[in-house]
N, C-alpha and C positions, 0 to 999 in steps of 0.2 A: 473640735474646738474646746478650749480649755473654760472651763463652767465658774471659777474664781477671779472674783474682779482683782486688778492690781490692786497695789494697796495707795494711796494718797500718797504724793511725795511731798519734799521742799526743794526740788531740783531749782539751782538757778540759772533758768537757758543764758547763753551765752551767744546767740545769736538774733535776729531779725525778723517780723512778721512782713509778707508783701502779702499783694494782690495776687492772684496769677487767674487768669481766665474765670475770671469769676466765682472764685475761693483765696481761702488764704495760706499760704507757704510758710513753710520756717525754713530762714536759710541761714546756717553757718558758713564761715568761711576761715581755713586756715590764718595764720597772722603771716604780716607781710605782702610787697605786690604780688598781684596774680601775674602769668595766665596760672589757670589753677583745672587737673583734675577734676573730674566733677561725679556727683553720686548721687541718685533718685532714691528719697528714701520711704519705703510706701508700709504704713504702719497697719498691726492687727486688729483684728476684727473687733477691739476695744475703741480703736478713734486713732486720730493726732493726739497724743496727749505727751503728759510731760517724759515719760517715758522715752517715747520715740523723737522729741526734741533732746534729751539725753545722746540717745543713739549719734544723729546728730552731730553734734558737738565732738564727739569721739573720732568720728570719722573726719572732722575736721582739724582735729590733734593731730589724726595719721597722714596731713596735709592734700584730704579732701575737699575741695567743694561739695556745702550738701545740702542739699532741698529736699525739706520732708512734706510730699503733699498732701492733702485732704481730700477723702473720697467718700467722706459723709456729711461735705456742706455744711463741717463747724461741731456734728452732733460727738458726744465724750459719752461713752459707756459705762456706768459702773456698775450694771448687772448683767448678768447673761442674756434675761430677754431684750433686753435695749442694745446689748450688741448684735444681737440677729437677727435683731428686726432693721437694725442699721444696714446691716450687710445685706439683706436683701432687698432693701429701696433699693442698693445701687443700680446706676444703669451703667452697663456697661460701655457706652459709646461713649457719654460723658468721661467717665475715669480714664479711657484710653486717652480721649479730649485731651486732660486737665496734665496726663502722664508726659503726653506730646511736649503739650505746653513747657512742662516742668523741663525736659529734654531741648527745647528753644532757647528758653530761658538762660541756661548756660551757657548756652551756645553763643549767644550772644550779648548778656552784659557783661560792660566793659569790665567789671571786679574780678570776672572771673574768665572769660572767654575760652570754654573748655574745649582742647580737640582731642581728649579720649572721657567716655564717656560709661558710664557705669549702674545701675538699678542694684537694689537689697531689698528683700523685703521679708515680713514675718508672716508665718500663719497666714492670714486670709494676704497679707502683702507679700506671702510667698510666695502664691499663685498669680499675683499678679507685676512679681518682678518675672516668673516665667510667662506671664502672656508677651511682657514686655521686648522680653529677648526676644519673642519669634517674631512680631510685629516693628521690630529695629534692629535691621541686620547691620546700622553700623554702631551699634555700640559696642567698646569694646570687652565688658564682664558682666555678669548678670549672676549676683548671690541669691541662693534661695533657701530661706528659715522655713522646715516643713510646710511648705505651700504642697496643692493640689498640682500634680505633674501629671503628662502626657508618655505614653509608652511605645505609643505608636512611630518608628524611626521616620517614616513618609512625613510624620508630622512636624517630626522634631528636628528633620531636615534645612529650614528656612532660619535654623540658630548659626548664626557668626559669633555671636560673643564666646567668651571661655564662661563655663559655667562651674560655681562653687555651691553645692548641694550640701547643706546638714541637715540631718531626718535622726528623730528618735526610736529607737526601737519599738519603744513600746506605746508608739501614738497608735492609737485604733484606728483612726480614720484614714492615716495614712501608712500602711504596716508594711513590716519589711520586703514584703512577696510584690509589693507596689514601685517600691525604692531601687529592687532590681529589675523592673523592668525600663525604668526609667536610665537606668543606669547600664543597662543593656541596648537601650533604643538609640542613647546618645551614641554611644561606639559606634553601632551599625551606620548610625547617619553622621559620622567625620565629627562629631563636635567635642572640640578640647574643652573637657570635662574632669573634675574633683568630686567625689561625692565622698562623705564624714556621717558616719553612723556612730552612735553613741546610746548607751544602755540609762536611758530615762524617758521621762514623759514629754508630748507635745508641750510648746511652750517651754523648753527645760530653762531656754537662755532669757530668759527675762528676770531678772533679779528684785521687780515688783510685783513679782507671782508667787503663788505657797511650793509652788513644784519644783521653785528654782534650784539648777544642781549647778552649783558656782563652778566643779571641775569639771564639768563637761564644757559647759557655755565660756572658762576661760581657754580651755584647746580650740574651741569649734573659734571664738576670736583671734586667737593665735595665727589660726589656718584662714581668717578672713584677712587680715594683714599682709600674710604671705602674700593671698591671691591680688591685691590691692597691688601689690610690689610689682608685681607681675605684669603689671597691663602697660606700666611706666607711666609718663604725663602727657 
C-alpha cells in the first residue's frame, strides 16, 4: 500500500449521491437515454473520495454507467494509519453485500438498465474487483489496478468475465514473480485475460498521488478503454 495521502482536490463531481443498502453510492451516468453499460467502481484503501468520484465520471464520458461504492461506511483517509485501520474494520460479507447491491442496482434502475456488466478497482479495490469476478460469473469484465490476486488456476476457474490486469513492477507487495503466476493460472483455467505491466510504483495511476507516472497510467487507460470496447453494451 502506498504510505502518501492524495493530495486535496477541487474535483467537481458531475454525478449523484444515493442510498444503496445502507451506505451511500456515487453514480454517474453517461448523457442521453439509457439502457446504458454499467461499471462497479470499488476505490483504495484511501476511501470514496473525490478522486474515485473522478474515475467515475470518466468512465461515464466513455459511455459507462458507473457506481462507485463505499466500503468504509462514509470513513475518507488522509493518513496512512486511518487508511488501515479503515481497511481492516472491513467485513468482508458486508462489502460483497453492498458490491451485490451496487451490481442490482443497475440492473435494474430504470436510467440505466444494464445487461453487460463490469467491476474496476484500485489497490485494495483491486482485490476486490477480483473477488468480484469470481463471486459473479455473469459479469462481463472485471479490471484490476494492482489488487491482491489468486494463482491458484482451481481457483481462478469460477472467472467468466474477461479480465484486464495492470500491476507495477516495482510494487513490493505485489511483485512481478506474483503477477506471473496470476497470469499463468488464468491461462491454465480458460479465462480471457490481458494483463499490462509497467516500470513504476504501486498506486502509479492515481494522479493525486506523489508517485504518479502520468505515461504509464495514460497507456494502462488507453488499454482500459480498449477493454471497455470490448465487452460491447
Amino acid at each position: 500500500m502506498h504510505s502518501t495521502a492524495p493530495a486535496p482536490g477541487t474535483y467537481e463531481p458531475q454525478g449523484t449521491t444515493i442510498d444503496l443498502k445502507g451506505t451511500k453510492a456515487y453514480v454517474s451516468l453517461p448523457k442521453g437515454p439509457g439502457p446504458f453499460p454499467a461499471i462497479v467502481v470499488i476505490h483504495e484503501w484511501w476511501g470514496k473520495n473525490q478522486h474515485i468520484e473522478h474515475w467515475a465520471d470518466r468512465l461515464a464520458t466513455a459511455g459507462w454507467a458507473a457506481i462507485a461504492v463505499d466500503l468504509y461506511s462514509g470513513t475518507v483517509a488522509s493518513d496512512k494509519d486511518t487508511a488501515m485501520a479503515a481497511m481492516k474494520s472491513v467485513d468482508d460479507a458486508k462489502a460483497a453485500a453492498t458490491i451485490s447491491a451496487a451490481l442490482e442496482y443497475v440492473s435494474t434502475d430504470p436510467k440505466i438498465k444494464a445487461t453487460r456488466k463490469a467491476v474496476i478497482g484500485w489497490c485494495f479495490g483491486g482485490g476486490w474487483s477480483f473477488k468480484t469476478a469470481l463471486a459473479h460469473p455473469e459479469l462481463a469484465g472485471a479490471i484490476i489496478y494492482y489488487g491482491q490476486v489468486e494463482t491458484d488456476a482451481q481457483k481462478l476457474a469460477p472467472i467468466k468475465a474477461k479480465v484486464l490486469g495492470v500491476f507495477a513492477n516495482k510494487d513490493k507487495g505485489i511483485p512481478p514473480a506474483t503477477v506471473d503466476g496470476f497470469e499463468a493460472g488464468l491461462k491454465q483455467a480458460g479465462v480471457d485475460a490481458k494483463i499490462y505491466r509497467y516500470d513504476a510504483e504501486h498506486a502509479f495511476a492515481n494522479p493525486s498521488n506523489p508517485i504518479y507516472d502520468e505515461k504509464s497510467a495514460g497507456d494502462a487507460w488507453s488499454h482500459v478503454l480498449e477493454f471497455l470496447g470490448s465487452l460491447g453494451a
